[in-house]
C-alpha positions in Angstrom: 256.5 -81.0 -90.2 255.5 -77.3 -91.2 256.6 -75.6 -94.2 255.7 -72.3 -93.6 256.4 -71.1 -97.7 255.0 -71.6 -101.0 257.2 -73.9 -103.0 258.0 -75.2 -106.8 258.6 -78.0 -108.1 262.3 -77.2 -108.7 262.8 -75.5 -105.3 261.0 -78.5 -103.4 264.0 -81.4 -105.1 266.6 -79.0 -104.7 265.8 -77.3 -101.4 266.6 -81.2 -99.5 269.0 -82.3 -101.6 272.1 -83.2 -99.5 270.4 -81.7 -96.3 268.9 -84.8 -95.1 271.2 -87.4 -96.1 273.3 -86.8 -93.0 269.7 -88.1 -90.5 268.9 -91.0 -93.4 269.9 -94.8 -92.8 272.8 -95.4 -95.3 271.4 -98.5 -96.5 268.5 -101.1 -96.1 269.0 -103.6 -93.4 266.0 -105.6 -92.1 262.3 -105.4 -92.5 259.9 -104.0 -90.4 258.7 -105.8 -87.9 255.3 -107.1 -87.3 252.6 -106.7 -84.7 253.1 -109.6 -82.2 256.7 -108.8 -82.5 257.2 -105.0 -81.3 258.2 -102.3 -84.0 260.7 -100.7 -84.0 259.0 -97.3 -82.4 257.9 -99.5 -79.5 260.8 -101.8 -78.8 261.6 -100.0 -75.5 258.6 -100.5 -74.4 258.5 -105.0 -74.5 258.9 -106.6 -71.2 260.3 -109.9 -71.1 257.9 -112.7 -69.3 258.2 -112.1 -65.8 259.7 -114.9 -63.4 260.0 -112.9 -60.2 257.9 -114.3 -57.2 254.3 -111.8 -57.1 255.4 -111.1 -53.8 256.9 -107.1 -53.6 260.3 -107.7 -54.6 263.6 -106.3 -51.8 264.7 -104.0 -55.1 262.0 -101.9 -55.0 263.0 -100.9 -58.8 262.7 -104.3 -60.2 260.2 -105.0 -62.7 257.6 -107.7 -62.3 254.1 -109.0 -63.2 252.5 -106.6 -60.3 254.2 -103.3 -61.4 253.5 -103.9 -65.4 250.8 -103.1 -67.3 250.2 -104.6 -71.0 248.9 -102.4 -73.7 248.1 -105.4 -75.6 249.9 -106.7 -78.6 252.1 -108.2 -76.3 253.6 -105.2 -74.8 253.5 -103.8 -71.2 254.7 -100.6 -69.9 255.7 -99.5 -65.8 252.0 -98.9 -64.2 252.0 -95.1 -64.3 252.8 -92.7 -66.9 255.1 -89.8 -67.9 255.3 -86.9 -65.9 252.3 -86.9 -63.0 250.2 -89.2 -65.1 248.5 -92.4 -63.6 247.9 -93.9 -67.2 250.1 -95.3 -69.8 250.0 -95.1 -74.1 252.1 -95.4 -77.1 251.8 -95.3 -80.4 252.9 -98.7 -82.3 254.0 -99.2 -85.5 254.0 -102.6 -87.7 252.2 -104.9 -90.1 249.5 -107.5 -89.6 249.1 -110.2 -92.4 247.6 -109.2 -95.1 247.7 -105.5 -93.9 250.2 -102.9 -94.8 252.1 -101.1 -92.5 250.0 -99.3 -90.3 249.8 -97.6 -86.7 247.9 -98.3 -83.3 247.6 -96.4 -80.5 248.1 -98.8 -77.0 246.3 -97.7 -74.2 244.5 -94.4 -73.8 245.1 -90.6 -74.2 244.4 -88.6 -71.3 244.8 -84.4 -71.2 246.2 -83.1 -67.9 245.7 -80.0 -69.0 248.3 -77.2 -70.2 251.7 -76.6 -69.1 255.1 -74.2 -69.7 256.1 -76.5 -72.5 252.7 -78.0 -73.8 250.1 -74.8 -74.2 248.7 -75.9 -77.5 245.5 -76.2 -78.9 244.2 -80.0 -78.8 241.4 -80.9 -81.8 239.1 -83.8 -80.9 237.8 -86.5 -83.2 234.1 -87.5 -83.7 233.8 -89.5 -80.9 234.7 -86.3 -78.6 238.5 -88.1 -78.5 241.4 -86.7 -78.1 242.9 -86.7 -82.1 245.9 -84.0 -83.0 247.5 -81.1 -81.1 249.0 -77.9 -82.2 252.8 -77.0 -81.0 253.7 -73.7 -79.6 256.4 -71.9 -79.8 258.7 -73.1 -77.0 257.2 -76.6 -76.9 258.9 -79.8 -76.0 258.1 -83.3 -77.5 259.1 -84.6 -73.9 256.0 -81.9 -71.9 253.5 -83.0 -74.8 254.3 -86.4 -73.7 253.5 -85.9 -70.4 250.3 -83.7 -70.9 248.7 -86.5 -72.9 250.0 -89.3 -70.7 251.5 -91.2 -73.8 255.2 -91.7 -74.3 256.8 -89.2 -76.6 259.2 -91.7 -78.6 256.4 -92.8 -80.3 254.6 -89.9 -81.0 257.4 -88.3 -82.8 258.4 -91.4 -85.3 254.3 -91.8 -86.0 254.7 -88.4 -87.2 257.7 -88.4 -88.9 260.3 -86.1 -86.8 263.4 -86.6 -88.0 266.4 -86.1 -85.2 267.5 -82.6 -87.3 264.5 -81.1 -87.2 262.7 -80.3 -83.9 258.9 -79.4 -83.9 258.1 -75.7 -84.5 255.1 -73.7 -84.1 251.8 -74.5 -86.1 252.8 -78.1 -86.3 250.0 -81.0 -86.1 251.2 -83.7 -83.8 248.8 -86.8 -84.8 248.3 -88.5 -81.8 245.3 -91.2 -82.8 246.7 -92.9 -85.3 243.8 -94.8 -88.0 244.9 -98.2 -88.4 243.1 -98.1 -91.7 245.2 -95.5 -93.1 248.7 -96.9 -94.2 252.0 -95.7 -92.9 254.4 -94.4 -94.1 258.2 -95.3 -93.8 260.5 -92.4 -94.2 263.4 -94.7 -94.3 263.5 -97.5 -96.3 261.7 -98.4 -99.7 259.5 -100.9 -100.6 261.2 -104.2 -101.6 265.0 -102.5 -101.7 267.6 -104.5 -102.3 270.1 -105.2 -99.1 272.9 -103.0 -99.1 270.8 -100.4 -101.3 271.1 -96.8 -100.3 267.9 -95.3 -98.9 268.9 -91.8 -99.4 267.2 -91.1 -102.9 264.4 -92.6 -100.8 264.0 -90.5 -98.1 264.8 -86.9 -99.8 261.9 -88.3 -101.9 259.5 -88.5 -99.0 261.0 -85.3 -97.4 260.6 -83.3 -100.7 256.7 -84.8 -100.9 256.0 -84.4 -97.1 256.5 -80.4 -97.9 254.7 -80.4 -101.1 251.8 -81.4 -99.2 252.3 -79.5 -96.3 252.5 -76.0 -98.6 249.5 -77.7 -100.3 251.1 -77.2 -103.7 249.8 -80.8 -104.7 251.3 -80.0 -108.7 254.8 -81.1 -107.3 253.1 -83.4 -105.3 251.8 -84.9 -108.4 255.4 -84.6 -110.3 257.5 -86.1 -107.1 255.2 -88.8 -107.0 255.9 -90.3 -110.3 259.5 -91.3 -109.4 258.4 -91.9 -105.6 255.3 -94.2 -106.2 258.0 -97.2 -107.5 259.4 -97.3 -103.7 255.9 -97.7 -101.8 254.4 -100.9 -101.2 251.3 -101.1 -103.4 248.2 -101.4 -101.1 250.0 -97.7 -99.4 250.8 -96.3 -103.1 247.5 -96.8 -103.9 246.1 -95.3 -101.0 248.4 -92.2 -102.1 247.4 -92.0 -106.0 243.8 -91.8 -105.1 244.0 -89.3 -102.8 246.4 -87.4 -105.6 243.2 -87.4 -108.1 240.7 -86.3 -105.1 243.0 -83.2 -104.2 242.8 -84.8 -100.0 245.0 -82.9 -98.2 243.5 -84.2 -95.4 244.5 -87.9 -96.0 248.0 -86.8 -97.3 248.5 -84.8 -94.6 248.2 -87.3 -91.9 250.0 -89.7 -94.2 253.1 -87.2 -94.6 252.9 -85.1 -91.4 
């Protein structure tokens, strides 16, 4: 999220040492998940195969076939949306084979326009799409949510907002993921040993993520050296070449 200060090398190791350990998993458990089995930012969201009759149940709050709606990749969502919308998205995190990790957006983005909590700017894609949005001061995660119709869980692990840290003003919420563009996992590191602590690991990323966001890409380029190990390789690549271009752009969206 936003640094708002120009940074060294020095200050940028030192400056999360110790602070994020206390919001970092311990150790590496299991691997991520793949599509067709729901990541772990969607797993709310799966609905086990309905066997209720398609007639309208006597519990008016139970779930079947008639009052779900599937995303695709095998999930479905409650027909209707957050907040007043009559739509339902979420973002989706996981691998296809052959593919690194990577994000999806489910269903589609729809503005309802501003509100108390939700007043920022929204930037559109190419296509006229709805892309990234700009938090306000006095934002909620839950209001931006509900003024883009797509379920706030999600948007906040695709961009990386850790439980310590709430969003603050000037931050870019990404909320049209490219599948093309590798994620990134804050948490555990490529091919760790079980039982390995994924601390180093994620002060790593945390250190890098402001590097990028204060655009000073010459720690960038130091932190990367010992980070690059703990990628996988199709994502580290993606990461060294846009290094030698000088993308903010790309890293940005990478390390939001």
């Amino acid at each position: 999220m936003k640094r708002s200060t120009k940074i060294t090398t020095a200050v940028v190791v030192v400056a999360v040492a110790g602070l994020v350990a206390a919001a970092a998993p311990a150790v590496v458990s299991a691997a991520p998940a793949v599509f067709g089995v729901v990541s772990w930012a969607s797993e709310r969201f799966a609905a086990e195969p309905s066997t209720a009759p398609t007639s309208a149940p006597e519990d008016a709050g139970e779930k079947t076939e008639e009052n779900l709606v599937s995303l695709g990749d095998g999930i479905s969502v409650p027909a209707g949306g957050p907040g007043d919308c009559t739509t339902n998205a979420l973002i989706t995190i996981g691998r296809e084979e052959g593919h690194p990790m990577h994000a999806k957006l489910l269903g589609e983005l729809v503005d309802m326009g501003e509100s108390e909590l939700a007043r920022g700017p929204v930037t559109l894609d190419a296509d006229g799409e709805i892309f990234s949005y700009e938090v306000q001061a006095g934002d909620s995660l839950i209001a931006i949510g509900e003024r883009f119709c797509v379920d706030y869980v999600t948007v906040g692990s695709f961009n990386h907002v850790r439980g310590f840290e709430p969003i603050a003003p000037g931050d870019v919420l990404y909320l049209r993921p490219d599948p093309t563009i590798p994620f990134v996992d804050i948490y555990s590191p490529d091919n760790a040993a079980p039982g390995s602590s994924t601390i180093p690991y994620y002060d790593g990323v945390a250190a890098f993520a402001t590097a990028v966001a204060t655009a000073d890409l010459g720690a960038a380029r130091l932190l990367w050296q010992r980070l690059e190990k703990d990628m996988p390789p199709e994502t580290a690549a993606v990461i060294t070449q846009a290094l030698k271009d000088d993308n903010l752009s790309l890293l940005r969206r990478m390390f939001p």
